[in-house]
C-alpha atoms as an extended CHARMM CRD file, in Angstrom:
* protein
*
        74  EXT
         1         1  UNK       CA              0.5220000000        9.7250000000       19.7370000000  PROA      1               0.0000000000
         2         2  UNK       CA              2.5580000000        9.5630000000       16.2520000000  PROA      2               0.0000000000
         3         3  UNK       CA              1.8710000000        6.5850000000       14.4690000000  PROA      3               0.0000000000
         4         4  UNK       CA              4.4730000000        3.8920000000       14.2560000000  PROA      4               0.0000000000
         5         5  UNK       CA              6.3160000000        2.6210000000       11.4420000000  PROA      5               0.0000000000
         6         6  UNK       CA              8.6100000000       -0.8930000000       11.3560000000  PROA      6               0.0000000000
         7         7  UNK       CA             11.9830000000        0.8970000000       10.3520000000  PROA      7               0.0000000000
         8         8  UNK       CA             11.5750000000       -0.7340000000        6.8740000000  PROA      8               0.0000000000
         9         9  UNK       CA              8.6490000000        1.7750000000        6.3170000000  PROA      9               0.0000000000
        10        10  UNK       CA              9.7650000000        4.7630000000        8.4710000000  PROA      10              0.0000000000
        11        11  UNK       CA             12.7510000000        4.9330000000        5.9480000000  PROA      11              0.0000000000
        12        12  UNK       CA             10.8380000000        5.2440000000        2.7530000000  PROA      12              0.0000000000
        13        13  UNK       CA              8.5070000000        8.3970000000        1.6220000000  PROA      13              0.0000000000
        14        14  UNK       CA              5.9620000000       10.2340000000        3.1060000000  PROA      14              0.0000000000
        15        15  UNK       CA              3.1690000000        8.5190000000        0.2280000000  PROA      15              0.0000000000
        16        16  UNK       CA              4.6060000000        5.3080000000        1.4250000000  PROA      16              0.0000000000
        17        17  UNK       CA              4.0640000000        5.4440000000        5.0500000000  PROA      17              0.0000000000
        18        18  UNK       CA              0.3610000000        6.5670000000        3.7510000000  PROA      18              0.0000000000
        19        19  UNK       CA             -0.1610000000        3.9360000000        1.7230000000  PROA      19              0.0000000000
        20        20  UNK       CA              0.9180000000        1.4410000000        4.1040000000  PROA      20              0.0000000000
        21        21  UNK       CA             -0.8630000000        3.0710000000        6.6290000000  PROA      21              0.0000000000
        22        22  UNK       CA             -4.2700000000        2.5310000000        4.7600000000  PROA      22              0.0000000000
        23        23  UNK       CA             -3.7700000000       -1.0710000000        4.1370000000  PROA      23              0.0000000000
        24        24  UNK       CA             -3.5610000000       -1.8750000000        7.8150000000  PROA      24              0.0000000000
        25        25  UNK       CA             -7.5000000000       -1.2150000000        7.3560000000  PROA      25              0.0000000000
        26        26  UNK       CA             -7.0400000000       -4.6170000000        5.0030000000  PROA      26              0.0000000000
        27        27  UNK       CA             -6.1590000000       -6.0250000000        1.7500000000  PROA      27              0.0000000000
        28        28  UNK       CA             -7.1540000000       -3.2060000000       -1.2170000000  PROA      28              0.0000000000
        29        29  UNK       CA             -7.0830000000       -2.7600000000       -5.0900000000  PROA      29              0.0000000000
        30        30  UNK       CA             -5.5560000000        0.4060000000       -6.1660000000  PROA      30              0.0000000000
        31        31  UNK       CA             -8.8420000000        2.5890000000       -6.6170000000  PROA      31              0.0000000000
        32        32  UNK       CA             -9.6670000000        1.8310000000       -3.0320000000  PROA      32              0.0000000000
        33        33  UNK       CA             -5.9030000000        3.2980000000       -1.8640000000  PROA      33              0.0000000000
        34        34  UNK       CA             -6.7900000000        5.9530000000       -4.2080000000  PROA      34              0.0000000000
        35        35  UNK       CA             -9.7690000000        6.6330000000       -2.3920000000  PROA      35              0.0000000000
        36        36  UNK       CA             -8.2370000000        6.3660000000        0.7890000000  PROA      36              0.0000000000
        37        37  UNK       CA             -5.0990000000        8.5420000000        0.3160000000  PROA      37              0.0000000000
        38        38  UNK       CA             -5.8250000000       10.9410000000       -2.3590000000  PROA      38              0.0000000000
        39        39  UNK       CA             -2.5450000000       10.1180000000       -3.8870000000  PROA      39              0.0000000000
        40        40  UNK       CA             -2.4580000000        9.9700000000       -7.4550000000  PROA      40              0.0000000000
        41        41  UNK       CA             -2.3170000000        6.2090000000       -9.2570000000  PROA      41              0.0000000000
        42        42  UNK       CA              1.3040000000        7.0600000000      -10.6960000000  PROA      42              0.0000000000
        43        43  UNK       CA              2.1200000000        7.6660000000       -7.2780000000  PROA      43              0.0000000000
        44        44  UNK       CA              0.3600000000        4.9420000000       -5.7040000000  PROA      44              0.0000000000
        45        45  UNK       CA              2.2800000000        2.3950000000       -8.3570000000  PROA      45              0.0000000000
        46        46  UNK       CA              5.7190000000        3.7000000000       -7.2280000000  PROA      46              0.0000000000
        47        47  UNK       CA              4.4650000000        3.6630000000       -3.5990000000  PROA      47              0.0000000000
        48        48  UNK       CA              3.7310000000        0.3220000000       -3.5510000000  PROA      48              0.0000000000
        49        49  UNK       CA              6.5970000000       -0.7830000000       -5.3640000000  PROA      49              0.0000000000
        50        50  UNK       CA              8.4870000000        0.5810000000       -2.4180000000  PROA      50              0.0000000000
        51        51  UNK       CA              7.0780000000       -1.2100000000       -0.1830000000  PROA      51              0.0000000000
        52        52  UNK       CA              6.7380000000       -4.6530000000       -2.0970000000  PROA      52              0.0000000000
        53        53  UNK       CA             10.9040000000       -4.2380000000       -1.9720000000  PROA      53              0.0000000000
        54        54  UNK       CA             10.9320000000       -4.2510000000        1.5670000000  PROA      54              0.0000000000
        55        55  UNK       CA              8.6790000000       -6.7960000000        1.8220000000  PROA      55              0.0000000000
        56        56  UNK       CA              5.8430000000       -5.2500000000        4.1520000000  PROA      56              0.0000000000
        57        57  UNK       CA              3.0950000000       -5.6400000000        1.2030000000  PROA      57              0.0000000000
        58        58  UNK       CA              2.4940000000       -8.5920000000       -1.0150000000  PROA      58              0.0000000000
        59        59  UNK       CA              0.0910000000       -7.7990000000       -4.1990000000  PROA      59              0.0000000000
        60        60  UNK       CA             -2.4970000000      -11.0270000000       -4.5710000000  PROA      60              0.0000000000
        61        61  UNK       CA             -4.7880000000      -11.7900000000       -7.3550000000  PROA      61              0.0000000000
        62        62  UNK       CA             -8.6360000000      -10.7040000000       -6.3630000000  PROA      62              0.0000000000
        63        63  UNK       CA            -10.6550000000      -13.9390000000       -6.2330000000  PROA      63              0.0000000000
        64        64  UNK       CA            -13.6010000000      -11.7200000000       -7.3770000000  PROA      64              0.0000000000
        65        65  UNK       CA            -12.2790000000      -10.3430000000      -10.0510000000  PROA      65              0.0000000000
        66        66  UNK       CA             -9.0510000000      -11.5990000000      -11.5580000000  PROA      66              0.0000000000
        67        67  UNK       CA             -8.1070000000       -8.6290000000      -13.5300000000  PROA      67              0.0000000000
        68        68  UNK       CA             -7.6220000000       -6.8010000000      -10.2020000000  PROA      68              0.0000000000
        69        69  UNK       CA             -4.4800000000       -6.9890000000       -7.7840000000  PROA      69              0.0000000000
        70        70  UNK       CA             -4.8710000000       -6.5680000000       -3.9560000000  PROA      70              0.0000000000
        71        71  UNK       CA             -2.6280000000       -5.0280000000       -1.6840000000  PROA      71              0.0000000000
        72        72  UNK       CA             -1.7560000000       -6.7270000000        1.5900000000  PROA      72              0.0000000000
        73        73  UNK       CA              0.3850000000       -5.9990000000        4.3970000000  PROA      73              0.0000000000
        74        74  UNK       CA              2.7380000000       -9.1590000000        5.3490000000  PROA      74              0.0000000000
């Protein structure tokens, strides 16, 4: 079975949908969607961009580490 996107998502690109995709698995820095998706961090940035316009991610401060942002789906 295809996986399903809200239409927000389905709309936007291919890296997108993968990046979004991977944070369903939870809130991650970049390096760990890097890891995930192979994509490269250029990539990633402009990914996530995307999807922090349509408002299906939000990026959070780490607690652990305050120089790093998370990724979380809303």
């Amino acid at each position: 079975m295809p996986d399903q996107f809200p239409q927000e998502v389905a709309d936007l690109s291919p890296g997108a949908r993968l990046v979004y995709r991977a944070l369903g698995d939870g809130p991650m820095t970049i390096d760990e969607i890097q890891t995930e998706t192979a994509l490269s961090k250029r990539s990633i940035y402009n990914c996530t961009s995307a999807l922090e316009d349509v408002d299906v991610i939000e990026v959070r401060t780490d607690v652990s580490d305050a120089r790093k942002r998370l990724y979380v789906r809303t």
